[in-house]
C-alpha positions in Angstrom: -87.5 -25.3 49.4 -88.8 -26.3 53.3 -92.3 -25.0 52.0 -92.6 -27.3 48.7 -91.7 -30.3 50.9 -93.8 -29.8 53.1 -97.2 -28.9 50.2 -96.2 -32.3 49.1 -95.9 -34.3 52.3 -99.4 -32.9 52.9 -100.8 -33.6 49.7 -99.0 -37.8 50.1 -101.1 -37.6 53.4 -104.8 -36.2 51.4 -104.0 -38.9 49.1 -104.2 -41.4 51.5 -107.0 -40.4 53.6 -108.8 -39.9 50.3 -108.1 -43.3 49.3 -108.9 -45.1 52.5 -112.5 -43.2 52.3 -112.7 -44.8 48.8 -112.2 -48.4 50.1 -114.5 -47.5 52.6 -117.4 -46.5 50.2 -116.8 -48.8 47.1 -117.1 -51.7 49.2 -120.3 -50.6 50.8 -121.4 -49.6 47.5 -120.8 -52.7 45.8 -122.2 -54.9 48.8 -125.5 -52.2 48.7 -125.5 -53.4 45.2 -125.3 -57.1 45.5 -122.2 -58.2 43.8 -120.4 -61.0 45.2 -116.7 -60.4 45.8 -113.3 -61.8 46.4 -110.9 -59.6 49.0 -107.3 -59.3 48.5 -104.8 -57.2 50.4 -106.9 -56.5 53.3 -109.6 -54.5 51.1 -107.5 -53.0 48.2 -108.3 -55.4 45.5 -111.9 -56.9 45.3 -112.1 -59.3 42.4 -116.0 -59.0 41.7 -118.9 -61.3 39.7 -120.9 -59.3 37.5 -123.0 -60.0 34.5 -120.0 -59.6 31.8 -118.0 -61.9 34.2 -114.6 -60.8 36.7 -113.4 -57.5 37.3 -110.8 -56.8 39.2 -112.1 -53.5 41.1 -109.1 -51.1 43.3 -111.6 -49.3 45.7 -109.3 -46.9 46.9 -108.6 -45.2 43.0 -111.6 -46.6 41.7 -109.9 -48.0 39.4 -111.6 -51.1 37.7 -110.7 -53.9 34.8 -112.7 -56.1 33.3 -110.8 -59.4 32.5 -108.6 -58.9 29.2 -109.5 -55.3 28.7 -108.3 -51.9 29.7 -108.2 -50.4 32.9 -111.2 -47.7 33.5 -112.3 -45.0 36.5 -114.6 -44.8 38.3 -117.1 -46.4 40.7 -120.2 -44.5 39.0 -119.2 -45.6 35.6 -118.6 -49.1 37.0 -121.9 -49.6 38.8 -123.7 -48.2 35.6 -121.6 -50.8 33.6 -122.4 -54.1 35.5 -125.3 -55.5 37.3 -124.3 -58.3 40.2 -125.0 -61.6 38.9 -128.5 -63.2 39.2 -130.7 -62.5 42.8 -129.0 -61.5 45.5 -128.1 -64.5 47.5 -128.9 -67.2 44.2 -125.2 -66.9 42.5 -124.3 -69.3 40.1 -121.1 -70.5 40.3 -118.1 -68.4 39.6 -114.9 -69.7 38.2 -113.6 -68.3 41.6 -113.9 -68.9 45.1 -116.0 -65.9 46.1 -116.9 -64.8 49.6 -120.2 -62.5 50.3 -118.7 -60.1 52.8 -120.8 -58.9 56.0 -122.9 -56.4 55.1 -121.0 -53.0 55.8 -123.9 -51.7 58.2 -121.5 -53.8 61.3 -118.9 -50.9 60.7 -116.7 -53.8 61.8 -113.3 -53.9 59.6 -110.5 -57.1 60.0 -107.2 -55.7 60.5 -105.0 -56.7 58.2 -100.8 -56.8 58.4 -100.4 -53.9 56.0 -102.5 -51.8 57.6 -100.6 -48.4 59.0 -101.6 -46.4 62.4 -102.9 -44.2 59.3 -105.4 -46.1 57.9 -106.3 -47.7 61.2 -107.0 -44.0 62.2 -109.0 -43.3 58.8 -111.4 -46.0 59.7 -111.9 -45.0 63.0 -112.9 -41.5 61.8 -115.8 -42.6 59.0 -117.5 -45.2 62.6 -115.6 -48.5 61.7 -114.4 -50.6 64.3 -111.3 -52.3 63.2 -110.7 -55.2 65.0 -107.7 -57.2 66.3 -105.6 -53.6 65.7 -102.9 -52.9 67.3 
């Protein structure tokens, strides 16, 4: 019984890595791509401008959903599905306040409240600097 614990307190711990590597990626991705977003949570949730208007993106399971429809997978099928609105840097107004993030190149990352030691260390692995952690 000790060993299946243990499988699955090592798999809870994959998961996690895997999906602070995802938030890691999509939002370079995205930014590579020139969308303007909106973060929430520290990172989690990016609400992103595209062509077909908001979609609420989850970097870390790639999750993604454009306003009023189902949720999809996926951050290939997403990128192939929208194109950032307009040229980079001449956005039309969104119905949102949106923020163009730093481009990802700093390898600077905010701390943010929720953050564990875990993710801290995550970051730290893939060269990000996260700052004002404890």
């Amino acid at each position: 019984m000790g060993d299946m614990v243990d499988m699955y307190r090592d798999l809870k711990e994959i998961d996690k890595e895997r999906r602070a590597e995802n938030r890691v990626t999509g939002y370079k991705a995205l930014v590579d791509a020139g969308f303007v977003f909106e973060v929430k949570n520290g990172g989690t949730h990016l609400i992103v401008q595209t062509d077909k208007g908001r979609v609420d993106y989850w970097p870390g399971t790639e999750k993604w959903m454009p306003k009023g429809e189902r949720t999809r997978r996926g951050l290939d099928a997403f990128l192939e599905q929208f194109k950032p609105v307009g040229e980079p840097g001449a956005h039309a107004a969104p119905p949102l306040p949106v923020a163009q993030l730093a481009p990802v190149d700093d390898k600077i990352i905010q701390y943010a409240p929720h953050m564990s030691p875990f993710t801290v260390g995550v970051y730290a692995r893939a060269g990000y600097t996260v700052q004002g952690a404890p």
